[in-house]
TIKOLVEX-444771 format. One record per atom (N, C-alpha, C, O): residue in one letter; z, x, y. Coordinates in pm, whole numbers, padded with zeros to 5 digits, always signed. Layout:
N
aZXY...
END
This chain:
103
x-03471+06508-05539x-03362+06468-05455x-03296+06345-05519x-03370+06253-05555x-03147+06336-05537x-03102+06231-05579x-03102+06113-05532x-03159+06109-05423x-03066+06023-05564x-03087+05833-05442x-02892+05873-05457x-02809+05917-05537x-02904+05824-05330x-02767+05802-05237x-02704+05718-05272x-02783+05625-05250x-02586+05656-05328x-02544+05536-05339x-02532+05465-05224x-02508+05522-05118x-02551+05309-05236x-02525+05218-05165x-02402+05199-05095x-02380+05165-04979x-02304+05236-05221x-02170+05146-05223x-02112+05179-05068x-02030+05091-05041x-02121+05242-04995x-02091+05246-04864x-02096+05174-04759x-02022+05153-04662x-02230+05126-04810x-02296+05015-04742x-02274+04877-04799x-02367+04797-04791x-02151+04839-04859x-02183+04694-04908x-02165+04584-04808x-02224+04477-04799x-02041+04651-04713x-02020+04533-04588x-02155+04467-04491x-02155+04373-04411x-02272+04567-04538x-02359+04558-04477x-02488+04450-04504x-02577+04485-04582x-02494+04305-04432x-02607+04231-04443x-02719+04267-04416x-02739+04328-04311x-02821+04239-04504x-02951+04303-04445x-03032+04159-04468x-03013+04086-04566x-03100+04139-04391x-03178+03990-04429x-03282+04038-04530x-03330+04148-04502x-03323+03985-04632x-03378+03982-04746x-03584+03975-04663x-03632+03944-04554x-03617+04005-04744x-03780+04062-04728x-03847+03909-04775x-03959+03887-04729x-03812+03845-04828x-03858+03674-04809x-03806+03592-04679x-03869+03516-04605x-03672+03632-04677x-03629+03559-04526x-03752+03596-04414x-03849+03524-04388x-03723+03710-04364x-03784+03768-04280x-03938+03702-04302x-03971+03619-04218x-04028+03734-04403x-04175+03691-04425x-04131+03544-04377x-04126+03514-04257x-04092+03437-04499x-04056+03315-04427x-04064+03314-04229x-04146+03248-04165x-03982+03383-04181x-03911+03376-04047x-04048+03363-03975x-04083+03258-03921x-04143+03505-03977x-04255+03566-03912x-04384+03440-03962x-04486+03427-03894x-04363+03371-04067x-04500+03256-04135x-04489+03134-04012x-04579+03070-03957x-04329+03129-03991x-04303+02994-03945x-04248+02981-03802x-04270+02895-03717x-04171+03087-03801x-04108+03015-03697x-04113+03187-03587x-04011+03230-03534x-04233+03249-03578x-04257+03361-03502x-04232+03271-03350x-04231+03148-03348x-04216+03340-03251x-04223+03310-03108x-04129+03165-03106x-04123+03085-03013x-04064+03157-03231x-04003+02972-03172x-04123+02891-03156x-04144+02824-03055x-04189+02896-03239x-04321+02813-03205x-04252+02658-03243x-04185+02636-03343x-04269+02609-03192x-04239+02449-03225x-04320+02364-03344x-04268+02272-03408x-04413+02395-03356x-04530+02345-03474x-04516+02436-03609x-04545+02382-03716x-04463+02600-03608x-04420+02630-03724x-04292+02586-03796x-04262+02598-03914x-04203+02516-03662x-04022+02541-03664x-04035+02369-03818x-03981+02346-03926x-04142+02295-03724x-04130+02123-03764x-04225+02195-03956x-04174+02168-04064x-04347+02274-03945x-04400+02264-04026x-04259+02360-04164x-04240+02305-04272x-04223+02425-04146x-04049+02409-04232x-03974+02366-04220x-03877+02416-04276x-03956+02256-04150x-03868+02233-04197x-03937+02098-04247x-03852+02019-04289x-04023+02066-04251x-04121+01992-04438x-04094+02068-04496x-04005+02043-04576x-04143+02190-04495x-04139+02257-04666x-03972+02266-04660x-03944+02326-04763x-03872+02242-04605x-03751+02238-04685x-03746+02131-04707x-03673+02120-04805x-03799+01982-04657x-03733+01850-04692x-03819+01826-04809x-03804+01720-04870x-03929+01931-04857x-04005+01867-04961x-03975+01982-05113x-04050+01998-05209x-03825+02052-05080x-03777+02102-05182x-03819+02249-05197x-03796+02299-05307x-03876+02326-05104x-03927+02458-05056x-03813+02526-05016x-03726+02487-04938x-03823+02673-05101x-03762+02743-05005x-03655+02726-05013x-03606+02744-04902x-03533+02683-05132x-03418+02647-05153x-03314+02721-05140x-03205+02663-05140x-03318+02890-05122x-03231+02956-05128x-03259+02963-04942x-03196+03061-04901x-03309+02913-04861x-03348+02973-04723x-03211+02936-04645x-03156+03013-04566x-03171+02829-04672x-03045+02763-04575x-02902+02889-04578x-02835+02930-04483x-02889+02931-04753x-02774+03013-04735x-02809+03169-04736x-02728+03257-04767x-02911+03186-04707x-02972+03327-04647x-02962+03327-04527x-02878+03398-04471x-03028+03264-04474x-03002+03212-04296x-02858+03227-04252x-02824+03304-04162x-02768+03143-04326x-02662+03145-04290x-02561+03269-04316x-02465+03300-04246x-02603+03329-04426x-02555+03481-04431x-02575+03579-04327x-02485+03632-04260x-02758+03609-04313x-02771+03682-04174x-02711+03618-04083x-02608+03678-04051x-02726+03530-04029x-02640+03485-03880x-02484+03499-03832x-02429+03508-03722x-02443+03495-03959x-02325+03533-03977x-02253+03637-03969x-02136+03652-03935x-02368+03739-04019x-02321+03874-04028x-02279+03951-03931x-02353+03953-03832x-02180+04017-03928x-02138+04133-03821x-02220+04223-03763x-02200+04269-03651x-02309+04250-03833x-02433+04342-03828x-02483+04286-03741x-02495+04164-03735x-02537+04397-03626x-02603+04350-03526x-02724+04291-03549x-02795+04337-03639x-02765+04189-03481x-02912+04079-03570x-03022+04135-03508x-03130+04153-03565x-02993+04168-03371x-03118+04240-03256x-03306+04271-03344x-03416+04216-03343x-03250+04373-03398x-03327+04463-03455x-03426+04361-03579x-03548+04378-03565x-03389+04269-03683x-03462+04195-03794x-03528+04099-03671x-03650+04088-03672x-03455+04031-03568x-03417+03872-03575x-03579+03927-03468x-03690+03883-03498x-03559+04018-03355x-03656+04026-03292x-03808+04075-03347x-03913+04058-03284x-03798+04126-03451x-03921+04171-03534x-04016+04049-03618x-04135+04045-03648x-03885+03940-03643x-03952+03832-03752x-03937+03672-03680x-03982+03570-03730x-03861+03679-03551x-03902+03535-03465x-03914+03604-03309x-04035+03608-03284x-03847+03652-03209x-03886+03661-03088x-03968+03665-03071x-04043+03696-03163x-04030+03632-02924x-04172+03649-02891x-04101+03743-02741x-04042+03700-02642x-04129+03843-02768x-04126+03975-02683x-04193+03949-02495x-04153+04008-02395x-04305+03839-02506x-04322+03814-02394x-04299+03674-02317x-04347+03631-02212x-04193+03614-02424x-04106+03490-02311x-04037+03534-02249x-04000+03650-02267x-03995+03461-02156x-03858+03445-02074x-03755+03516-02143x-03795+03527-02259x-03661+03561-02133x-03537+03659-02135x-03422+03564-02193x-03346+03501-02119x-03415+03561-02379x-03345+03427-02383x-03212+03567-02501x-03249+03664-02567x-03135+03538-02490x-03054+03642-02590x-03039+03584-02751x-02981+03481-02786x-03102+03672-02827x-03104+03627-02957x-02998+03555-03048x-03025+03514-03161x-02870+03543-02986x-02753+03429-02998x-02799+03282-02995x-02769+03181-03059x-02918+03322-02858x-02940+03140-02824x-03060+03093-02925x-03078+02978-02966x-03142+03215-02958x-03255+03225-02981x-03258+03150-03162x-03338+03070-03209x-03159+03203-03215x-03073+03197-03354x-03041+03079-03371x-03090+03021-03468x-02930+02994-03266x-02852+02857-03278x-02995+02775-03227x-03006+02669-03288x-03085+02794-03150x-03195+02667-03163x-03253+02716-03310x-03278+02618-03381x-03273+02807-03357x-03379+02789-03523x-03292+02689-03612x-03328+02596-03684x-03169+02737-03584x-03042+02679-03694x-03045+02515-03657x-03068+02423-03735x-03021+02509-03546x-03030+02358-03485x-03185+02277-03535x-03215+02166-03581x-03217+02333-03518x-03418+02287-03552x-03379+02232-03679x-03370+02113-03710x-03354+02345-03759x-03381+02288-03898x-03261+02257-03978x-03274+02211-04092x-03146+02279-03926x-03078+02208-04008x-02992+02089-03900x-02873+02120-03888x-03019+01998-03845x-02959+01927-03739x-02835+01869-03815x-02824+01830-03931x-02742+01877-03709x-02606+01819-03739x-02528+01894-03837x-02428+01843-03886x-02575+02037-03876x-02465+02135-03949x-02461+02234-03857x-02562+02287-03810x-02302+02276-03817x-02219+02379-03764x-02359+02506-03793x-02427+02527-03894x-02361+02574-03650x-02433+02728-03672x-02300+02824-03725x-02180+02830-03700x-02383+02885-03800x-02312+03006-03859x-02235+03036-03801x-02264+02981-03694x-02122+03100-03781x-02037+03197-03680x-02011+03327-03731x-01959+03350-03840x-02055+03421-03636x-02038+03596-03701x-01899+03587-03713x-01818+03515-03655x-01880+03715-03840x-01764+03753-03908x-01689+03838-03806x-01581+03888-03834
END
């Protein structure tokens, strides 16, 4: 069977398979103790491409639902919509820069 081209799909963000691992190491459930423990490993030069990956997915038109709840929600908090869920990670770790805004 042949492989399909992509090119159809280029408008399409997909968060990268390090983001995501990153996302699920650190900052699963919004944990507060993973959110602080990266954002050391970014102030100590970790993880350098993470800020404009982040800011790509968040950005993206592509619905986030589906990555964002697999690699940070915690499925049995409170009922928070992954918009809000997104602008506190962004806020956490990068304080005092504009959250992304979808395309």
């Amino acid at each position: 069977m042949p492989l399909r081209s992509l090119s159809n799909f280029a408008d399409v963000t997909v968060p990268s398979v390090r983001l995501q691992q990153v996302l699920r190491t650190y900052c699963r459930n919004l944990d507060p103790s993973g959110i602080a423990d990266l954002r050391l490993s970014l102030a100590d030069g970790r993880y350098r491409w993470l800020h404009d990956e982040l800011a790509t997915a968040l950005a993206s038109s592509v619905s986030a639902t589906s990555w964002w709840q697999e690699s940070v929600s915690d499925p049995t908090a409170e009922v928070r919509s992954v918009l809000d869920e997104q602008r506190y990670l962004w806020r956490s770790l990068f304080p005092g820069e504009a959250v992304p805004r979808r395309a």
